[in-house]
Every structure is written in C-alpha cells, then in structure tokens.
TORPA-4810 file (N, C-alpha, C, O; in nm, 3 decimals):
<nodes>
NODE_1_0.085_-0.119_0.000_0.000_0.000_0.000_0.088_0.124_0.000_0.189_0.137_0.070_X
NODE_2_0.040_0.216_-0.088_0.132_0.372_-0.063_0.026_0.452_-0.041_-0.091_0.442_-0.077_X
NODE_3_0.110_0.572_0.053_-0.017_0.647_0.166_0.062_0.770_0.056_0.173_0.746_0.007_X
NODE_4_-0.001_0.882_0.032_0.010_0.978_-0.079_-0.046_1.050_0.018_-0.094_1.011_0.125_X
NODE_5_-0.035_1.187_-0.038_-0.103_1.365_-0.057_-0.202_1.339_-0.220_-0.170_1.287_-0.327_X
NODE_6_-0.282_1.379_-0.189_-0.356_1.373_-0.357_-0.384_1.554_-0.368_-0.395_1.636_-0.277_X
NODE_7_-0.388_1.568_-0.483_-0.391_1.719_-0.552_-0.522_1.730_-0.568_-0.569_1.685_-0.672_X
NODE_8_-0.613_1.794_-0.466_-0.720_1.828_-0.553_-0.783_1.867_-0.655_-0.764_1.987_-0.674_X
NODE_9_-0.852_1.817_-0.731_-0.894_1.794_-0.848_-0.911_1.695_-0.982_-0.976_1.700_-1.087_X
NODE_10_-0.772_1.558_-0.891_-0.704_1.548_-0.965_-0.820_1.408_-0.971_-0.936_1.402_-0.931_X
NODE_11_-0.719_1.285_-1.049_-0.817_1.165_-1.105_-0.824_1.108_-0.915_-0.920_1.087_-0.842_X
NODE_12_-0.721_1.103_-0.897_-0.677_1.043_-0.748_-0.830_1.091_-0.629_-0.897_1.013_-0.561_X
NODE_13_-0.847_1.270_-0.644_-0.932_1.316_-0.552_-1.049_1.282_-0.591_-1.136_1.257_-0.508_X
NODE_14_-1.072_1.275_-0.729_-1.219_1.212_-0.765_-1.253_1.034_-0.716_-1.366_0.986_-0.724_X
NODE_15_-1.134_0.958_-0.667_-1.129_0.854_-0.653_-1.223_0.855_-0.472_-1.323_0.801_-0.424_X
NODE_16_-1.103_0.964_-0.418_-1.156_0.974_-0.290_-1.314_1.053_-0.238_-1.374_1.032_-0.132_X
NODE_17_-1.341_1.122_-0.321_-1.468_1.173_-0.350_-1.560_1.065_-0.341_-1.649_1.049_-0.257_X
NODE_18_-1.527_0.990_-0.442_-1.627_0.893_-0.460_-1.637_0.746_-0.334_-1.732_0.671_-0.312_X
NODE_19_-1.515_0.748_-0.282_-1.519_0.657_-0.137_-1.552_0.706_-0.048_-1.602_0.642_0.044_X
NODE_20_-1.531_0.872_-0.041_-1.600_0.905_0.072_-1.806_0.874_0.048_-1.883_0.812_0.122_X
NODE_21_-1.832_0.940_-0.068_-1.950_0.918_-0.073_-1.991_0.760_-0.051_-2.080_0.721_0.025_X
NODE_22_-1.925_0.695_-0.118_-1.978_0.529_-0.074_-1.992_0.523_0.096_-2.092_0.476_0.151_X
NODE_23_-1.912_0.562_0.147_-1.888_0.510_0.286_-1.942_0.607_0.387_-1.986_0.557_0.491_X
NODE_24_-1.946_0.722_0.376_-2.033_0.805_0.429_-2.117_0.865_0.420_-2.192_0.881_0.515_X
NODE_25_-2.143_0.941_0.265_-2.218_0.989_0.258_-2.414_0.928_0.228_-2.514_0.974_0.283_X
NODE_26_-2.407_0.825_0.132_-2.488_0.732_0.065_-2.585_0.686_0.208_-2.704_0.709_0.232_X
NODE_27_-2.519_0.639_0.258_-2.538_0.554_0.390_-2.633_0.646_0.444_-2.745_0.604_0.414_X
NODE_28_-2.640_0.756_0.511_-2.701_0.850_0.546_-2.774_0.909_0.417_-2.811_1.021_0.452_X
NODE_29_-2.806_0.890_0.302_-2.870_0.972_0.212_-2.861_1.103_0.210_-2.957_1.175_0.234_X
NODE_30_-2.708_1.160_0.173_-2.676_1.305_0.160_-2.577_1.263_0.073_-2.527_1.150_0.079_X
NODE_31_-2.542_1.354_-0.016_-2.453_1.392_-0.093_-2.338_1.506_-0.092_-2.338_1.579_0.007_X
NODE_32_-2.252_1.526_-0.178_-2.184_1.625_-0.164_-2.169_1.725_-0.275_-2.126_1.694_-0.386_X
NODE_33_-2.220_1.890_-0.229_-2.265_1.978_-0.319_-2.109_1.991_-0.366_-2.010_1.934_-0.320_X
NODE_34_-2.126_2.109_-0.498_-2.018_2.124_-0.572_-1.922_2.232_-0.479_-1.801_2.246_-0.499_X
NODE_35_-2.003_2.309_-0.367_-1.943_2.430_-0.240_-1.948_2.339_-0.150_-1.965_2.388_-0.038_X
NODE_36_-1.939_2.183_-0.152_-1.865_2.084_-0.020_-1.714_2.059_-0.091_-1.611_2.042_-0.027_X
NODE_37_-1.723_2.059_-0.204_-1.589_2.006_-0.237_-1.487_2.105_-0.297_-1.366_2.081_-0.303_X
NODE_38_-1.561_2.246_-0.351_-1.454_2.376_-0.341_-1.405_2.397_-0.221_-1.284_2.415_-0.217_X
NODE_39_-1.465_2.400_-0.121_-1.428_2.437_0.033_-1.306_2.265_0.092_-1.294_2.237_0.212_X
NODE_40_-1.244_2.190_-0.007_-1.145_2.111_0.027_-1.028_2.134_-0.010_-0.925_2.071_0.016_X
NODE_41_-1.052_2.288_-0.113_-0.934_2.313_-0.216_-0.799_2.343_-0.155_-0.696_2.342_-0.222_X
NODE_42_-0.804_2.373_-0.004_-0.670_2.378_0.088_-0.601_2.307_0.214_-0.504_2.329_0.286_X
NODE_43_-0.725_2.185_0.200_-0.701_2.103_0.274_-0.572_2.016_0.217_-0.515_2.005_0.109_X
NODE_44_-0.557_1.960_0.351_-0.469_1.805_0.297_-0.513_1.724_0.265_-0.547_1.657_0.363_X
NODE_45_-0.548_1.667_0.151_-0.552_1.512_0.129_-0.520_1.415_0.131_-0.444_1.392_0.037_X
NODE_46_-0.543_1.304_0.213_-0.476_1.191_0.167_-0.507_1.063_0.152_-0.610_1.027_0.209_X
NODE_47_-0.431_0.963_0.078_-0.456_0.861_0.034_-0.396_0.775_0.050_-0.274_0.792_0.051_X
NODE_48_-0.463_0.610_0.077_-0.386_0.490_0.065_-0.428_0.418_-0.049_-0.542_0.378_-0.074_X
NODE_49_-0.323_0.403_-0.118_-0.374_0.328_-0.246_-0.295_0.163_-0.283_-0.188_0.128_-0.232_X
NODE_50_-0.367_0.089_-0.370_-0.270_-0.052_-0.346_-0.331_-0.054_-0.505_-0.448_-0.063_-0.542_X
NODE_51_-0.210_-0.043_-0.584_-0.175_0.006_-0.694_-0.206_0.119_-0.712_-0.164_0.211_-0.643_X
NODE_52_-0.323_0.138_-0.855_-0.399_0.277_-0.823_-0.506_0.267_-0.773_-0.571_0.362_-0.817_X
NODE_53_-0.577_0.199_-0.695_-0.694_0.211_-0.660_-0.711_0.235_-0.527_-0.678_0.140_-0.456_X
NODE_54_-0.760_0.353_-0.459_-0.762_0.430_-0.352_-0.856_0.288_-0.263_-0.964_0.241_-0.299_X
NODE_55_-0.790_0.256_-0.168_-0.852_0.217_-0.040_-0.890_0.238_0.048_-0.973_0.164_0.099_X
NODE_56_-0.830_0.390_0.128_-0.890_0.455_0.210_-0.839_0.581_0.238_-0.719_0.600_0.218_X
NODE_57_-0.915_0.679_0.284_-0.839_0.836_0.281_-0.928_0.880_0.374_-1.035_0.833_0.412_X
NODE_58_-0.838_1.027_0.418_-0.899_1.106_0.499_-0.860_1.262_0.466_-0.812_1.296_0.358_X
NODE_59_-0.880_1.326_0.544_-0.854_1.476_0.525_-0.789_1.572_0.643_-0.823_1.521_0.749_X
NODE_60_-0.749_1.631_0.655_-0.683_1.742_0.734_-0.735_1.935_0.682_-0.736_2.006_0.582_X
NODE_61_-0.760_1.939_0.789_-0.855_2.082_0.782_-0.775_2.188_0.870_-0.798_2.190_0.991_X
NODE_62_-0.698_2.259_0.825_-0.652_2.365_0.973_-0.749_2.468_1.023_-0.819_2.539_0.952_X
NODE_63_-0.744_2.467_1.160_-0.867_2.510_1.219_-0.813_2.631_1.324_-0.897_2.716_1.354_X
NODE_64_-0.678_2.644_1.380_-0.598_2.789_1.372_-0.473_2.731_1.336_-0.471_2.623_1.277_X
NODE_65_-0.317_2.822_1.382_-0.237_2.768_1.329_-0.136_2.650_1.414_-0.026_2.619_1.369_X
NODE_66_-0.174_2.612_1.497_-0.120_2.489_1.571_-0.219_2.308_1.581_-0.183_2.195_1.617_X
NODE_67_-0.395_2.386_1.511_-0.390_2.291_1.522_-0.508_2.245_1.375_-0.542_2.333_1.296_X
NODE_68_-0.545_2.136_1.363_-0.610_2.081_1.249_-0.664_1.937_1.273_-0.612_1.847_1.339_X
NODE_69_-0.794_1.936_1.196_-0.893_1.855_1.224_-0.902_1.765_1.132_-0.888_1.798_1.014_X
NODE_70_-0.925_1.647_1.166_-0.889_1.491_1.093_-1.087_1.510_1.031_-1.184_1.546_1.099_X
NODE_71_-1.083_1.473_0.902_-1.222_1.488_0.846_-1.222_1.384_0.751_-1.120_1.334_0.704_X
NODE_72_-1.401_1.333_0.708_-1.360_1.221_0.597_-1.279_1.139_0.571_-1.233_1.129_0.457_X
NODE_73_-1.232_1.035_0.704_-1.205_0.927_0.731_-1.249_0.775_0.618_-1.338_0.732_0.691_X
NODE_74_-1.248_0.738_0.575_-1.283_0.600_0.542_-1.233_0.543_0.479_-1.159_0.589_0.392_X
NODE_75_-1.256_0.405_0.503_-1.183_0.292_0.490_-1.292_0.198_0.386_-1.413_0.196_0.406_X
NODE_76_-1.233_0.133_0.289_-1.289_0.012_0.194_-1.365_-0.096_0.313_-1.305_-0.159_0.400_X
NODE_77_-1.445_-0.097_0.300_-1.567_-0.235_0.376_-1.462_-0.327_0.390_-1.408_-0.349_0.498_X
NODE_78_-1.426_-0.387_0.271_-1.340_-0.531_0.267_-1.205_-0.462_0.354_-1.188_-0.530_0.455_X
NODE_79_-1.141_-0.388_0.349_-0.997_-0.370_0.439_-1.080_-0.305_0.563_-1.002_-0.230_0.622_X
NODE_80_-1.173_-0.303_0.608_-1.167_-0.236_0.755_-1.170_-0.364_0.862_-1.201_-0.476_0.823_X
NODE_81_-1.137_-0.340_0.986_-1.064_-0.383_1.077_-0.928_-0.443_1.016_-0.898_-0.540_1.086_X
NODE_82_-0.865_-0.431_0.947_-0.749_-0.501_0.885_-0.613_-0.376_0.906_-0.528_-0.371_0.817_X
NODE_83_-0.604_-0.292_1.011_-0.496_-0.233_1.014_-0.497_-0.116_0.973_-0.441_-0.032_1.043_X
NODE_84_-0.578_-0.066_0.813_-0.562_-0.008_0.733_-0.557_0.170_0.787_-0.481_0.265_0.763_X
NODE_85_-0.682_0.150_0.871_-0.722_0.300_0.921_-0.558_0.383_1.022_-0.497_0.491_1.022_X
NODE_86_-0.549_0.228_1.107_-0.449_0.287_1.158_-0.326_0.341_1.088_-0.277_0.452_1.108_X
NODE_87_-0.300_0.284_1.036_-0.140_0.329_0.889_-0.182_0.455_0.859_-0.100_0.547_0.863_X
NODE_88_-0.335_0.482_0.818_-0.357_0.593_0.776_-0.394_0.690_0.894_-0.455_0.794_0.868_X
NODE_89_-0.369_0.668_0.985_-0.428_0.783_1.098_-0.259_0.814_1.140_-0.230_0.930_1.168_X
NODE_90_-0.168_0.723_1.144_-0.031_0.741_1.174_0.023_0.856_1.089_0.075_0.963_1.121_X
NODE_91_-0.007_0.799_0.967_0.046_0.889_0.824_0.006_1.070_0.861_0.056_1.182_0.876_X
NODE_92_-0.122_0.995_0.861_-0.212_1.194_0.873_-0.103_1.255_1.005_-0.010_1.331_0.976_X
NODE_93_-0.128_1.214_1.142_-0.056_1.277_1.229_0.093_1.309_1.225_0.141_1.403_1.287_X
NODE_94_0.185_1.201_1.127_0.283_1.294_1.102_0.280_1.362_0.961_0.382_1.428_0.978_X
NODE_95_0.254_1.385_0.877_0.232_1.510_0.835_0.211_1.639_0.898_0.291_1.732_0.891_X
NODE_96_0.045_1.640_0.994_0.071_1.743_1.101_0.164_1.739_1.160_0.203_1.856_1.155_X
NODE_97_0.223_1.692_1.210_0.348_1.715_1.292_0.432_1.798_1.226_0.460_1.911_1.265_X
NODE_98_0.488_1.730_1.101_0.576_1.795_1.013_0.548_1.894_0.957_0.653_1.948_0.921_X
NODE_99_0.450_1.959_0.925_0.399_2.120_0.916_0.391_2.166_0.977_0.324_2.267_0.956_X
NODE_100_0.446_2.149_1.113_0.422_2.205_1.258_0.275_2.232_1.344_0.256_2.335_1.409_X
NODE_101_0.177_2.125_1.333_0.078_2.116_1.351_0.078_2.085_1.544_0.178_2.013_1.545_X
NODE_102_0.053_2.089_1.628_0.083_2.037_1.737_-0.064_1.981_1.815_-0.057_1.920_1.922_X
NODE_103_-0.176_2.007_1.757_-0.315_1.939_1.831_-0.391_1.839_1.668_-0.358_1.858_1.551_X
NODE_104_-0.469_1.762_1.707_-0.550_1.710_1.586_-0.659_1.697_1.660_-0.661_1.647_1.773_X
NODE_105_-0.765_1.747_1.595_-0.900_1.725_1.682_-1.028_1.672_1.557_-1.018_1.729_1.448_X
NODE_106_-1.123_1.588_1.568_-1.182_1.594_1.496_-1.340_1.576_1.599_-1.348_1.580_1.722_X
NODE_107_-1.485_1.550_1.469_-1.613_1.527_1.506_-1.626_1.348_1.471_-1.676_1.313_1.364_X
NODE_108_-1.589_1.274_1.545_-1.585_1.141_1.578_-1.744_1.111_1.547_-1.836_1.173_1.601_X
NODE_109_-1.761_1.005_1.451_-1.894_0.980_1.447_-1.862_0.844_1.613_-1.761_0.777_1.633_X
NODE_110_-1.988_0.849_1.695_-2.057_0.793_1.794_-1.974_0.629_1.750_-1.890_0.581_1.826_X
NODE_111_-2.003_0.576_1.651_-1.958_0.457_1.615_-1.856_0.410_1.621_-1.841_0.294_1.660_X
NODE_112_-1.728_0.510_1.571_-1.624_0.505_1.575_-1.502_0.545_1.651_-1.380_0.535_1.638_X
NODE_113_-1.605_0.605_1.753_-1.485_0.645_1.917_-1.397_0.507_1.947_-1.279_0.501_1.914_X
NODE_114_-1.447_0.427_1.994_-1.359_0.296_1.998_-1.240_0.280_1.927_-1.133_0.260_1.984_X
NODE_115_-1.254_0.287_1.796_-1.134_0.329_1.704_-1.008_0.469_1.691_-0.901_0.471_1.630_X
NODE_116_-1.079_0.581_1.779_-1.013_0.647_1.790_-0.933_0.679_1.936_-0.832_0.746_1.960_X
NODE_117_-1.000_0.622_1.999_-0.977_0.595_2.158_-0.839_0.463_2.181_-0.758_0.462_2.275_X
NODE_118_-0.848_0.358_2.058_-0.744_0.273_2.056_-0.604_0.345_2.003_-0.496_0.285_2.006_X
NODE_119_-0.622_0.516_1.942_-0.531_0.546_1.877_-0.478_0.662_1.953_-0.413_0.756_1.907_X
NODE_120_-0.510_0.644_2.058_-0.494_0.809_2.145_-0.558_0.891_2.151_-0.517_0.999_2.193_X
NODE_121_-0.708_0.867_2.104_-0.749_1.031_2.113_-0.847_1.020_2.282_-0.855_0.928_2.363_X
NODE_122_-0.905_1.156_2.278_-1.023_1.130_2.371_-1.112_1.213_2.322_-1.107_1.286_2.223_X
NODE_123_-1.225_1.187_2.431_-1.342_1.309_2.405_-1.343_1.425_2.501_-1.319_1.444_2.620_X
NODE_124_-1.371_1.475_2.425_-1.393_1.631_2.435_-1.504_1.738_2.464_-1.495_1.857_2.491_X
NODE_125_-1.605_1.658_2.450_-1.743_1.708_2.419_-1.855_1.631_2.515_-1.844_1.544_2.601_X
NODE_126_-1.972_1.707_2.457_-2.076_1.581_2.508_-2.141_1.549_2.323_-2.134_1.618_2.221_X
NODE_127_-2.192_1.430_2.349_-2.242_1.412_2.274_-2.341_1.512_2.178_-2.418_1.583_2.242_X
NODE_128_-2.345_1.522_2.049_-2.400_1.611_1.947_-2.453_1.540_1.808_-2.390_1.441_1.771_X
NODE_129_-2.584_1.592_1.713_-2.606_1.555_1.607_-2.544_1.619_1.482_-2.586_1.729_1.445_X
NODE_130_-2.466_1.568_1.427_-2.402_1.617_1.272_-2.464_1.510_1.174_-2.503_1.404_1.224_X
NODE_131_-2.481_1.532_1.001_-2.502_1.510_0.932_-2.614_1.370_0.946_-2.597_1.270_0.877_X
NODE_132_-2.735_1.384_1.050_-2.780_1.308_1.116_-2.769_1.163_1.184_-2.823_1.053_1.173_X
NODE_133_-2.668_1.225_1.261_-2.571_1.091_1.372_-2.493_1.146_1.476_-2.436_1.255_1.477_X
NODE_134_-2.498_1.045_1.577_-2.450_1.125_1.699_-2.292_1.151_1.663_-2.272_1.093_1.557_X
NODE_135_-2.220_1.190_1.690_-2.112_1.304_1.734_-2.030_1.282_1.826_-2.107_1.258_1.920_X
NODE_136_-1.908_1.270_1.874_-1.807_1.340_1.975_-1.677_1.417_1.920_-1.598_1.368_1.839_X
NODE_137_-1.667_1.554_1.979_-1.564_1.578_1.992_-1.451_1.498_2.022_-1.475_1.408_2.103_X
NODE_138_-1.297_1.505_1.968_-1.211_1.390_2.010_-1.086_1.512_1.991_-1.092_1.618_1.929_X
NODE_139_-0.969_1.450_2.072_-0.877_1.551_2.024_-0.713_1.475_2.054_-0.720_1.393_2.145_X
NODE_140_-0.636_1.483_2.020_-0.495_1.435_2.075_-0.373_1.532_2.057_-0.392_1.599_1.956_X
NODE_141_-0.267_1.560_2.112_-0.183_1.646_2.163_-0.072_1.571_2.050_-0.037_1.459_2.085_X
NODE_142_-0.013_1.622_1.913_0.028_1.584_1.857_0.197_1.562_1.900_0.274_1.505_1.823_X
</nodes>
C-alpha cells in the first residue's frame, strides 16, 4: 500500500470523492454539493492506495495555526478492521506534525470512538447531532 497527498482535483481526488460518498455519505442519504468540495481546495488530502486504486483516505482541515482537524475518514468495507485505518491515521498525524501542527482534533462519528480511543485520542465534548448521527468531539496532543 502507498499512503500519498492527492492534488485536488485530480483523477486520485475524484477517486476519494467517490469513497468518501460510498462510505459516508450514501449511507445517510446526503450527498456532496459542488461548495462541499470547493471548500477542500486547501485542505490536505490523503490517500492509501494498493496500486492505483484508492482504499482509504482522509482529510486534514486547519482550524488555527497549531492545530487541524482529521475529516472524511474511510476505509474500503473489505480492508476495515485489517490495520488499514491505523497506517492511515499514523500517516495523517505525522504530516501534522511535520507542518508544525501540534493538536489534531476531529467530530468522531458515535460509532467510531472505539477506534479512535485505541489510537490516542479522547473526548472532548458531550455528545451532538451532525449530518444526522451522533457526534463526539475527540482531540490528541500531537
């Protein structure tokens, strides 16, 4: 597997576009407008791919300048529980690191605290509804 930066716009981000929608968006019956995906144009992207075909990606959002928020997480059905997320949650945090990022915080869907709780994070919050599903704040000290 190679974990990449993808260029928005590119064939790669349309790859991840389209896994995010499989895996998150569909599921919930929402989509993503054409001002959800201009508003990614300065994010980080990134990707795990095994050849070219994207397996799982996430995003990085800076939210002031020390710290930035892990967004659009997902992982291929067939590779999840198989390691994959973690490689890619390792990857994302050093990047922040290496841009001098020093907090990562994200909106943890309810389901997937367990997974982020095995990786260091915690909660932060009380529970909340986003894109109709419960919510936690999560955050880790990079």
């Amino acid at each position: 597997m190679a974990l990449k930066i993808i260029d928005h716009g590119s064939a790669e981000y349309r790859q991840m576009v389209d896994l995010r929608d499989q895996m998150l968006r569909k599921p919930l019956g929402l989509t993503f407008t054409p001002e959800d995906l201009a508003a990614e144009k300065d994010d980080i992207l990134i990707g795990c791919f095994e050849d070219d075909k994207l397996e799982a990606c996430c995003m990085l959002t800076q939210t002031d300048p020390k710290t930035v928020r892990l967004r659009q997480m997902a992982v291929t059905s067939v590779l999840q529980g198989k390691g994959i997320g973690r490689v890619l949650m390792n990857f994302a945090e050093n990047i922040a690191r290496d841009r001098g990022y020093r907090r990562l915080t994200m909106h943890a869907r309810k389901s997937a605290v367990g997974f982020y709780e095995k990786n260091g994070y915690a909660i932060c919050s009380e529970e909340f509804e986003e894109v109709t599903i419960p919510h936690y704040v999560m955050d880790k000290d990079l």
